[in-house]
Phi, psi and omega in degrees: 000132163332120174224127194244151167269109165305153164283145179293321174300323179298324167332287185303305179307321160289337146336291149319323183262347169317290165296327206271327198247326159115014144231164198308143161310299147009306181260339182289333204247026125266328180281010183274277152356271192320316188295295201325312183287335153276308181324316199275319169325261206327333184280330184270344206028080184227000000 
């Protein structure tokens, strides 16, 4: 399986939202992922 390397900053920011909001990192940057990849569909109209 593919294991891609975050940039360390991004990292850190997600850290940050990590504390502020009490979830795993994890689910915020699939849920980041996710939105970026309906946007650019819904931008493509596909």
């Amino acid at each position: 399986m593919y294991t891609p390397k975050i940039k360390e900053e991004l990292i850190h920011e997600l850290y940050l939202l990590k504390k502020k909001t009490g979830k795993a990192i994890t689910k915020l940057a699939n849920e980041a992922i996710r939105e970026y990849l309906k946007r650019i569909k819904e931008e493509n109209n596909e």
